[in-house]
C-alpha positions as CSV (number, residue, x, y, z in Angstrom):
1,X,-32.4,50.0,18.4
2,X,-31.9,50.3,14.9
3,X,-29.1,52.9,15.5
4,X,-27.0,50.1,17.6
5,X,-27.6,47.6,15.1
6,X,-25.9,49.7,12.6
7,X,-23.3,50.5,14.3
8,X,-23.1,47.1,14.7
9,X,-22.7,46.0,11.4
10,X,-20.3,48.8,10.9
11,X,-17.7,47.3,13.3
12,X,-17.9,44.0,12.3
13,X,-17.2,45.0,8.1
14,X,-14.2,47.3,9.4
15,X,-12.8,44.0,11.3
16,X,-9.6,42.5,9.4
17,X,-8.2,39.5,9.5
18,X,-4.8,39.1,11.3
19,X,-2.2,37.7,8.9
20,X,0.7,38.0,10.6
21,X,1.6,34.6,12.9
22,X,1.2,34.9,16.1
23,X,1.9,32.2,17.5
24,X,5.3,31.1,15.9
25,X,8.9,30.6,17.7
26,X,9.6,34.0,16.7
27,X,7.1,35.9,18.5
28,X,7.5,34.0,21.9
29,X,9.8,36.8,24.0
30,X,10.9,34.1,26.6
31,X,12.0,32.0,23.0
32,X,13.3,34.5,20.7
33,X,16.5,34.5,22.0
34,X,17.0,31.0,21.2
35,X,16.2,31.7,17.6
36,X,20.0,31.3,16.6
37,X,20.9,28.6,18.6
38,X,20.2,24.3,17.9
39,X,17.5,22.3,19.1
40,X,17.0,19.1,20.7
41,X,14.7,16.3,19.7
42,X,11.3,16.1,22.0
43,X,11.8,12.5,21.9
44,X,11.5,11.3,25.9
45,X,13.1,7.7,25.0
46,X,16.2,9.4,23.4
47,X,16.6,12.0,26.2
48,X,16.7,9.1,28.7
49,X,19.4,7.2,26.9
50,X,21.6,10.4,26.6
51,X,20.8,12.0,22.8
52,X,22.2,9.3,21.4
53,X,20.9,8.1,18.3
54,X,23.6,4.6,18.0
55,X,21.2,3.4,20.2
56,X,18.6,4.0,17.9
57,X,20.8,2.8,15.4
58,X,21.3,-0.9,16.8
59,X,17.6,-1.6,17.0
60,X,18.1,-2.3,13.4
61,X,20.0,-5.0,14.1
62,X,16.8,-7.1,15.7
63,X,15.5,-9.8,13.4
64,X,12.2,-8.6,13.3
65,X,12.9,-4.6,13.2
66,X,14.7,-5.2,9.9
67,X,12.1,-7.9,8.2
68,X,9.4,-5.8,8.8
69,X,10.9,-2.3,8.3
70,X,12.3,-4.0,5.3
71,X,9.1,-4.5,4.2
72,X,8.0,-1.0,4.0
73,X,10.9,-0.2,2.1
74,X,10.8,-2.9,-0.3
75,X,7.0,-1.9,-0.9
76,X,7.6,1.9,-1.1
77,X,10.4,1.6,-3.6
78,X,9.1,-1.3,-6.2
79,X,6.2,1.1,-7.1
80,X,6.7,2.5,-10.6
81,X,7.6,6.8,-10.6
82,X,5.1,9.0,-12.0
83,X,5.4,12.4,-13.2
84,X,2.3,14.3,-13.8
85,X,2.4,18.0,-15.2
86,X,0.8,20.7,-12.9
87,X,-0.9,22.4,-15.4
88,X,-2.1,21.8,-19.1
89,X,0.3,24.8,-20.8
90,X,2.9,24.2,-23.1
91,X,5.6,25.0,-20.5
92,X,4.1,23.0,-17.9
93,X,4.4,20.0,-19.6
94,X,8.0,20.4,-20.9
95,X,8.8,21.3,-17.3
96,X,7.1,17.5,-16.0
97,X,9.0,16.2,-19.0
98,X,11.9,17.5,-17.9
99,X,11.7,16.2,-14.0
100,X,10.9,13.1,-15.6
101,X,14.8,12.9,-18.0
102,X,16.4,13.9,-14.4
103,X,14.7,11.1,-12.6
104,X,15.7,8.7,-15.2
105,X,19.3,9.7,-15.0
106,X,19.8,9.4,-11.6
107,X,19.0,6.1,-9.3
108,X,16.2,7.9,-8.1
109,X,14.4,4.4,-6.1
110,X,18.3,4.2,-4.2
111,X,17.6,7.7,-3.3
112,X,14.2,7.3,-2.0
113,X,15.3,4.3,0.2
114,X,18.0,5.5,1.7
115,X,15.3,8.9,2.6
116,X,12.8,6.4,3.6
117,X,14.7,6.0,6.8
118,X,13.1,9.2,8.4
119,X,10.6,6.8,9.0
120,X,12.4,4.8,11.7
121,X,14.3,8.0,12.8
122,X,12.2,10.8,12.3
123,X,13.9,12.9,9.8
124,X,16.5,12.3,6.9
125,X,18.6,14.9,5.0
126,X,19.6,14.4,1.6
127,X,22.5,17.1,0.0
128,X,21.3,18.0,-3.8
129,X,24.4,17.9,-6.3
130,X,23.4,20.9,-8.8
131,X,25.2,21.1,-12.5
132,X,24.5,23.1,-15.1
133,X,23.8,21.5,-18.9
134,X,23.9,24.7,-20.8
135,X,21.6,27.1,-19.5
136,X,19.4,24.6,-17.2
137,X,20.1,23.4,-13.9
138,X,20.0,19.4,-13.3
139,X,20.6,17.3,-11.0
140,X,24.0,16.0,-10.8
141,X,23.4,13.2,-7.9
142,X,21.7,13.0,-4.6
143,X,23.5,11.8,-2.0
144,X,21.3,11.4,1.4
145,X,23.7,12.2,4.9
146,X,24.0,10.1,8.4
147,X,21.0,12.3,9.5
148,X,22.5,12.7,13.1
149,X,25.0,15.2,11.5
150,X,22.0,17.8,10.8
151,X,20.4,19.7,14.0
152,X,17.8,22.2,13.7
153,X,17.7,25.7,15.0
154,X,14.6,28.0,16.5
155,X,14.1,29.3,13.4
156,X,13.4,25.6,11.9
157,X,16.7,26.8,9.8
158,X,19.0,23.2,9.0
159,X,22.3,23.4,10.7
160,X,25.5,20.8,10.5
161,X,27.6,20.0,13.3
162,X,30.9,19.4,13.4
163,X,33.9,19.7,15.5
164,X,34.6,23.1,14.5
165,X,31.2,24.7,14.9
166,X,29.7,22.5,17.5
167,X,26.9,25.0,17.8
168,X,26.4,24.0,13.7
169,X,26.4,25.9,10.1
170,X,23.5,27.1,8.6
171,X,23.4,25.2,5.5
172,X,22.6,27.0,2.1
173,X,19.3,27.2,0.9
174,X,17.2,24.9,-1.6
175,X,20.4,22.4,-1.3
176,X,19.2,19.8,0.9
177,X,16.4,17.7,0.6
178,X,15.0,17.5,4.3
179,X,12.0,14.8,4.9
180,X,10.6,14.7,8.9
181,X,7.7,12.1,9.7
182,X,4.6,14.2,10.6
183,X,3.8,14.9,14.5
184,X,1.3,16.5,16.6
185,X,2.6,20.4,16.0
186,X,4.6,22.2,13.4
187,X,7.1,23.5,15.6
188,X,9.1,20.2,16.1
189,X,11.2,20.0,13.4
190,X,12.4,16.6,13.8
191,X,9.5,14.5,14.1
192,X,9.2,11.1,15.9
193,X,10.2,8.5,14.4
194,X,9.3,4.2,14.8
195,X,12.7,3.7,16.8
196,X,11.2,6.3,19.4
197,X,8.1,3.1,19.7
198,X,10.6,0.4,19.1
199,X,13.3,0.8,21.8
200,X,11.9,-0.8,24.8
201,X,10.1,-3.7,23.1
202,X,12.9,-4.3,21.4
203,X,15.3,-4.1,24.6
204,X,12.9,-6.3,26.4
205,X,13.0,-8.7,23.6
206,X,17.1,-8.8,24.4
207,X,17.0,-9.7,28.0
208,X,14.3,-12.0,27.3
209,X,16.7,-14.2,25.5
210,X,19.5,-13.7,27.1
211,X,17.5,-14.5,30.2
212,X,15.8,-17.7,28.0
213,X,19.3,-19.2,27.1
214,X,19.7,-19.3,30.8
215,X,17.0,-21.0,31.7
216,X,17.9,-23.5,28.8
217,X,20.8,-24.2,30.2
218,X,19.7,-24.6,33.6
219,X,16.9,-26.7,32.9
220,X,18.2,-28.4,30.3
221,X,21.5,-29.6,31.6
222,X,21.7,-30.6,35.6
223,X,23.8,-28.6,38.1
224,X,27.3,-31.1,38.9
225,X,27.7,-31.2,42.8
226,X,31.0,-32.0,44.3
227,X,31.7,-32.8,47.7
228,X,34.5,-33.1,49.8
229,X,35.4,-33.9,53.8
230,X,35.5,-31.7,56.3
231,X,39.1,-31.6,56.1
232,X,40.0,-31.1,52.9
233,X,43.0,-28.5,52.2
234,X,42.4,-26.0,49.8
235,X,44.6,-27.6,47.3
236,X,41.4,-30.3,47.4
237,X,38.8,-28.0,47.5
238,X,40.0,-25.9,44.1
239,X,40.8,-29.6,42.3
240,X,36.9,-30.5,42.5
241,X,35.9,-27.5,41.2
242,X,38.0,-27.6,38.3
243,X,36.4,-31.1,37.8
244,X,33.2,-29.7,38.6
245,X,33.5,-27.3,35.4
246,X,35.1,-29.6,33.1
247,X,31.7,-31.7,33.2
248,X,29.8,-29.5,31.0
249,X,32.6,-29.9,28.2
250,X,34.1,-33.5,28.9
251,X,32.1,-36.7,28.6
252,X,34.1,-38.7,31.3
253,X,36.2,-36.9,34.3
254,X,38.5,-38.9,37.0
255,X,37.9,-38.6,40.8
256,X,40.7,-38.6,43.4
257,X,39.7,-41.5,46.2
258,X,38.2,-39.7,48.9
259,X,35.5,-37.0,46.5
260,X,32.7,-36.9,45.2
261,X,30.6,-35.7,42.7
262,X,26.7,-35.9,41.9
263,X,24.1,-34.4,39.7
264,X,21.9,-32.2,40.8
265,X,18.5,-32.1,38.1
266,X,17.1,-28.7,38.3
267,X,13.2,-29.0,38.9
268,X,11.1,-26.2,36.8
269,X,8.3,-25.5,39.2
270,X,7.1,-21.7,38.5
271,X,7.6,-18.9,36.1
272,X,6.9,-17.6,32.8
273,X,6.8,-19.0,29.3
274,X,10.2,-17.0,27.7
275,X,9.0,-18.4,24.8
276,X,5.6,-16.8,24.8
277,X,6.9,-13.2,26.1
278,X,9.4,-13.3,22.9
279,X,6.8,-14.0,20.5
280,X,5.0,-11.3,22.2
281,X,7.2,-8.7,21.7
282,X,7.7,-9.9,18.3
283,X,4.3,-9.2,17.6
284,X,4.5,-6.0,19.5
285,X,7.3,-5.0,16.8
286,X,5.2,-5.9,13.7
287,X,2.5,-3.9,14.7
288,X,4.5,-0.5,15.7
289,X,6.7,-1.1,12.4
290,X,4.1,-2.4,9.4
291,X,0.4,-2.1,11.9
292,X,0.0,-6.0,11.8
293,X,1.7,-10.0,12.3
294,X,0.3,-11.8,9.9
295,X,2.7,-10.2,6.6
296,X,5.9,-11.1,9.0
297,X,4.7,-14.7,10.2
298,X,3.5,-17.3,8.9
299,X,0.8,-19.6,9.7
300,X,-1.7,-16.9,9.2
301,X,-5.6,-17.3,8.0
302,X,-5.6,-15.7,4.6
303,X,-8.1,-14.2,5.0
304,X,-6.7,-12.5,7.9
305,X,-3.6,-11.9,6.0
306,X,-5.4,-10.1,3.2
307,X,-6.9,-7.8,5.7
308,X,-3.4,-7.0,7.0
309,X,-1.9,-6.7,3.9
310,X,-4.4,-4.1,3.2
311,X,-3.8,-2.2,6.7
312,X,0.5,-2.6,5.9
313,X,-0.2,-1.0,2.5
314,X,-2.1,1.9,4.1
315,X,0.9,2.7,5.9
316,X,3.2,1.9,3.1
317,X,1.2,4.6,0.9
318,X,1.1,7.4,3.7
319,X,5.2,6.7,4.0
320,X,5.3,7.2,-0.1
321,X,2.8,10.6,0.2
322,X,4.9,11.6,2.6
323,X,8.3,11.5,0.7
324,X,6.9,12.7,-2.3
325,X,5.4,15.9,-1.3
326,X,8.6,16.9,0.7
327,X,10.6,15.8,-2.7
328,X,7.8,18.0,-5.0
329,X,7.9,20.6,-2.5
330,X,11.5,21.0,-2.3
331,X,13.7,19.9,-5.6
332,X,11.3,19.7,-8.3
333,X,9.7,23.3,-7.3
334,X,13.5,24.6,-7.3
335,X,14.1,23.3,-10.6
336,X,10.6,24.3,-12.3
337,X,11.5,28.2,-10.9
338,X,15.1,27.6,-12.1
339,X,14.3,26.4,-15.4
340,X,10.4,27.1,-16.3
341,X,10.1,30.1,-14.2
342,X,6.3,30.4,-15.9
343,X,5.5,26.8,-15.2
344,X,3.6,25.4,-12.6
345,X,5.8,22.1,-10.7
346,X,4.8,19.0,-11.7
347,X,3.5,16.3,-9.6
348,X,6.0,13.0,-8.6
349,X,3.7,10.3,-7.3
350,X,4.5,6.6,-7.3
351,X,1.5,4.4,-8.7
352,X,0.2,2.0,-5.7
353,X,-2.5,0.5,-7.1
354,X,-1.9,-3.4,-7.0
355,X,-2.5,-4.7,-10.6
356,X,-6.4,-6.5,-10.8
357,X,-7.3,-9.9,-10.1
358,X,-7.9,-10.9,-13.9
359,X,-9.2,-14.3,-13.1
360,X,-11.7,-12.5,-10.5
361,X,-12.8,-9.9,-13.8
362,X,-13.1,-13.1,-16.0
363,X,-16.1,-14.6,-13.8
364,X,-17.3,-11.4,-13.2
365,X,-17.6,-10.1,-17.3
366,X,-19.1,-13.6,-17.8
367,X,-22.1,-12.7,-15.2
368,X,-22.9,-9.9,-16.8
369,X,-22.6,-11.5,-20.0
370,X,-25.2,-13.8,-19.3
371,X,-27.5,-11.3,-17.6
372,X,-27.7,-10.5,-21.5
373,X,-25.3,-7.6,-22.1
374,X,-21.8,-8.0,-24.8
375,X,-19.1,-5.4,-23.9
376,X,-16.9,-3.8,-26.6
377,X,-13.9,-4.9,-28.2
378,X,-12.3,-1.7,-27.0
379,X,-13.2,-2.8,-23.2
380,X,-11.6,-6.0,-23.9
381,X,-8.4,-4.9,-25.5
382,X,-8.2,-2.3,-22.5
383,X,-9.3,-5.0,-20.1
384,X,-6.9,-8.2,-21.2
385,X,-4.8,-6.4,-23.2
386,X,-3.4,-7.3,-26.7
387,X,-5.4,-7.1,-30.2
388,X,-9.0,-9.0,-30.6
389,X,-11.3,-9.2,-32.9
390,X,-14.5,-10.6,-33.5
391,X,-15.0,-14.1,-34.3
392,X,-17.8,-14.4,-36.9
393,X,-17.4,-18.8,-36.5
394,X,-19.7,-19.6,-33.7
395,X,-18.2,-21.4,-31.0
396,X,-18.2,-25.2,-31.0
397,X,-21.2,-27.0,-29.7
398,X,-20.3,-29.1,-26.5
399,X,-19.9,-33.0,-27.3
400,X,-22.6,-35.2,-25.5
401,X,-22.2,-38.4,-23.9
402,X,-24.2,-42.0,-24.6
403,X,-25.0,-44.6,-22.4
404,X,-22.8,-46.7,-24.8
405,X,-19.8,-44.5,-23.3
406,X,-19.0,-43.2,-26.7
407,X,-19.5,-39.2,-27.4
408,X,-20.8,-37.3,-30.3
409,X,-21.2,-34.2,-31.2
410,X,-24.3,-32.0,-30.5
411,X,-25.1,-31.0,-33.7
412,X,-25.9,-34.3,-35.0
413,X,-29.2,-33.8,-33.6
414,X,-29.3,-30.5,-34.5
415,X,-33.1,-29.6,-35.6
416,X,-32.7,-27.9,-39.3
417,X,-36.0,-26.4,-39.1
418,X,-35.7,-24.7,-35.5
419,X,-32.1,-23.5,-37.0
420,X,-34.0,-21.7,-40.0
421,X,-36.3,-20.7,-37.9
422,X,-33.6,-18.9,-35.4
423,X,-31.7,-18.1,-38.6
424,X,-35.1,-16.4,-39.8
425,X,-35.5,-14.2,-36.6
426,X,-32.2,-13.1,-36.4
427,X,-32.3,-11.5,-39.8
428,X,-35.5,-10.1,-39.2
429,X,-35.0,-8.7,-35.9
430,X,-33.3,-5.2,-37.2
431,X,-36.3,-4.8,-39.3
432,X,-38.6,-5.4,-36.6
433,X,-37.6,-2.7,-33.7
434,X,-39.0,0.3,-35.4
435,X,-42.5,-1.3,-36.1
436,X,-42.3,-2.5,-32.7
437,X,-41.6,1.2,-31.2
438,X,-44.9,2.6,-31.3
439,X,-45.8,-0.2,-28.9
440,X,-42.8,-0.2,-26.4
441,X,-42.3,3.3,-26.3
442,X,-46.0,4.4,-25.3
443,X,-46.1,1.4,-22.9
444,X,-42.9,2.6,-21.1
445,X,-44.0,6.1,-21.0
446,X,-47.6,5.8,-19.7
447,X,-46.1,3.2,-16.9
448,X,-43.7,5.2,-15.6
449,X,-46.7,8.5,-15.0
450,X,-49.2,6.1,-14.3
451,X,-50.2,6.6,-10.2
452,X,-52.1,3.1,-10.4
453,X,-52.8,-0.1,-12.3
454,X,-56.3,1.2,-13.7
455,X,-55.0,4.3,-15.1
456,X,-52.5,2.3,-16.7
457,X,-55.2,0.2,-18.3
458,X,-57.0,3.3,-19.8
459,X,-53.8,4.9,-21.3
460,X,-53.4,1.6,-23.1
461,X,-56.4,1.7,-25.5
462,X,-54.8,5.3,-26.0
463,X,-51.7,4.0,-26.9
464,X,-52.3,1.0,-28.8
465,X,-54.1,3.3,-31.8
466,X,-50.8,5.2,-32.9
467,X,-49.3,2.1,-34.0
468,X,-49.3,1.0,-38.1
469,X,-51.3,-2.0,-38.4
470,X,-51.0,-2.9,-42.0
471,X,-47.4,-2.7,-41.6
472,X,-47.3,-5.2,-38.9
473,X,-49.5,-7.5,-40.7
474,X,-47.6,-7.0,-43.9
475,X,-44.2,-7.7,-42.2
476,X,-45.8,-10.7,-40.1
477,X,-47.1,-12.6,-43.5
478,X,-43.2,-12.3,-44.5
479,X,-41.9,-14.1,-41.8
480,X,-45.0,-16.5,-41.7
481,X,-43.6,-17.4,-45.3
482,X,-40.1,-17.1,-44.5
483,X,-40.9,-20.2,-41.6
484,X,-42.9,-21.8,-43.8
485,X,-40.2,-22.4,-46.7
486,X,-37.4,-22.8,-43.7
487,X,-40.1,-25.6,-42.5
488,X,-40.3,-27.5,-45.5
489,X,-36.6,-27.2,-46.7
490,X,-35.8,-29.4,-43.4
491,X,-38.5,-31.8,-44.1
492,X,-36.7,-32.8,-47.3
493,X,-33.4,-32.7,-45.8
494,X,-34.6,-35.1,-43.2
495,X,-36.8,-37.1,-46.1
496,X,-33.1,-37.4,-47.8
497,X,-31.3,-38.7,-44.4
């Protein structure tokens, strides 16, 4: 038994792990011949309307496709750039500096916009413009491509089609900036983008209205009848129709003796709201493009519409993740190896976080103000910004209000002794904590090991007997005195009133 165990444990350490990929394109022998030739989308809606991405294209032209898609790029781009070094060497942060200068340069946000777009498509393709400035490589401009110039092959590789090489052009490598929307599997290279959700609502939405501006003009203007005798030449026949379609655009039309016209009011018995089904696909379209309604309509709770506005900024971050890690993992690591070969690539991030609710921090510092606890001038230059200091002037009393109407200040009433008095404390409290720690500190301790109120009763007289009593009584007749002439200097002040 003990032989077979060892054995055992002798297979399992000579075990290694497979690092090869098994799984890929490549190894597939049914797909490997396919390696060199272009792919197709595995988008169902576009294979059923032919490949072609104009369809895809028009959606944009819907009102509501392009408010709330509009939306998500508005939101993506208005956040401020961030470049954060990868490492804390010398070289990595002159390399972050450096990605920083070339962002500045260019019109990075226009960039990003225009990439954004993979969003609605599944993928865009952006060509980098290299240039040399002495011995470093920048970037020259970036100019993003129609996207539906750009196939892929079954090696993932980027191809461009044109009318000379239908079957595409491997494109160079680390030249184009390629972003595709996350799907299910890393073998589609294309992703799936919103318009593959948004065709059909959107096509529905179409024929809806078109079918709606019928029915408005059916129901809202009656059907002219025209009738003639049984005898009545074609000639006739052809005159009251002509008649019969001038109505809708004439105000008064002329009979020949012998016709006759009537209105025929269309009764609206049965059917469906158009109205309603519009406004549902509208809604439909919010939620596929920005994951709510209430950021696109109005009318909505706000409450509701905070809690939206949090869900469309969810989506609005994972869109800006998204475009920055392809842009981190693609230019800025080319240029770090080109220029700072011993750098680590720095980080581009765009800041999301929405800027505080002051007025929300006000009433909060104030409650923990009053719960007895002052923060820091440096908390509240961080917090509100600009330069304060401390204001030795104590704040004005409030004013009070007689019965006579008339107000006065608080102050006049002001007791002169309790203000020595408080006056008196305040200068003696500094002097008073460490006489005061041999009782507070033995107290705290022998609570917090005590299992039970009796046990905290016996290490009191225990405690008590550290402390110095002759300087507590000493410091006790000083303030006794200290109140005494604070007690009598108000008596004569009031004597002199």
């Amino acid at each position: 038994m003990a032989r077979n165990t060892k054995n055992t444990s002798r297979q399992a350490k000579a075990e290694k792990p497979v690092v090869t990929e098994v799984a890929g394109v490549k190894s597939d022998l049914d797909l490997a011949k396919l390696i060199n030739e272009i792919t197709t989308p595995n988008d169902t809606v576009l294979k059923s309307i032919g490949n072609r991405y104009d369809a895809y294209k028009a959606l944009l032209r819907d009102d509501q496709v392009k408010a709330a898609f509009g939306q998500r790029l508005d939101a993506m781009v208005g956040k401020e750039v961030t470049v954060e070094a990868g490492g804390t060497s010398f070289q990595d942060k002159k390399a972050a500096e450096f990605i920083r200068n070339q962002l500045d340069a260019i019109d990075f946000d226009a960039a990003c916009r225009k990439m954004a777009f993979a969003q609605f498509y599944g993928y865009a393709v952006a060509e980098m413009l290299w240039a040399f400035d002495g011995a470093q490589v920048v970037i020259d401009a970036i100019k993003v491509r129609k996207f539906d110039r750009f196939r892929f092959d079954g090696a993932g590789r980027l191809r461009l089609i044109t009318r000379t090489a239908p079957k595409g052009t491997i494109m160079p490598e680390r030249k184009f900036w390629v972003s595709t929307v996350e799907t299910d599997n890393d073998d589609d290279p294309y992703g799936l983008g919103l318009a593959h959700f948004l065709y059909w609502p959107v096509y529905l939405k179409r024929n809806g209205l078109r079918f709606w501006a019928v029915a408005l003009e059916k129901f809202g203007m009656p059907t002219a009848v025209g009738k003639h005798h049984a005898g009545a030449t074609d000639s006739e026949v052809s005159t009251l129709l002509s008649l019969l379609t001038s109505i809708h655009g004439q105000a008064a039309v002329t009979v020949p003796q012998g016709q006759e016209i009537s209105l025929l009011e269309a009764v609206r018995a049965s059917g469906g709201d158009h109205e309603k089904f519009v406004k549902y696909l509208d809604a439909m379209i919010a939620k596929v493009i920005v994951g709510q309604t209430s950021t696109t309509d109005s009318g909505s709770w706000r409450g509701t519409a905070n809690v939206h506005k949090d869900v469309r900024d969810e989506i609005i971050k994972a869109d800006t993740d998204l475009l920055c890690s392809t842009f981190n993992s693609g230019p800025v690591k080319w240029l770090t190896q080109w220029n700072f070969p011993t750098a680590k690539p720095p980080r581009v991030w765009r800041v999301l976080d929405d800027e505080e609710d002051l007025d929300s921090r006000v009433k909060r510092d104030k409650l923990i103000y009053d719960m007895g606890f002052v923060p820091a001038l440096s908390y509240i230059n961080d917090t509100y910004g600009g330069k304060w200091t401390q204001n030795s002037t104590p704040s004005k009393p409030p004013t009070t209000q007689g019965n006579d109407g008339t107000s006065s200040d608080s102050t006049a009433f002001a007791d002169p002794t309790g203000d020595a008095i408080d006056q008196a404390l305040d200068q003696e409290l500094e002097d008073w904590q460490p006489l005061m720690r041999p009782i507070i500190d033995p107290l705290l301790d022998l609570i917090e090991d005590a299992a039970s109120f009796a046990e905290i009763e016996d290490s009191l007289r225990k405690a008590y007997p550290d402390m110095d009593i002759q300087a507590f009584a000493q410091k006790l007749r000083e303030l006794t005195f200290g109140v005494e002439i604070a007690t009598r200097a108000g008596a004569q002040i009031n004597d002199g009133d």
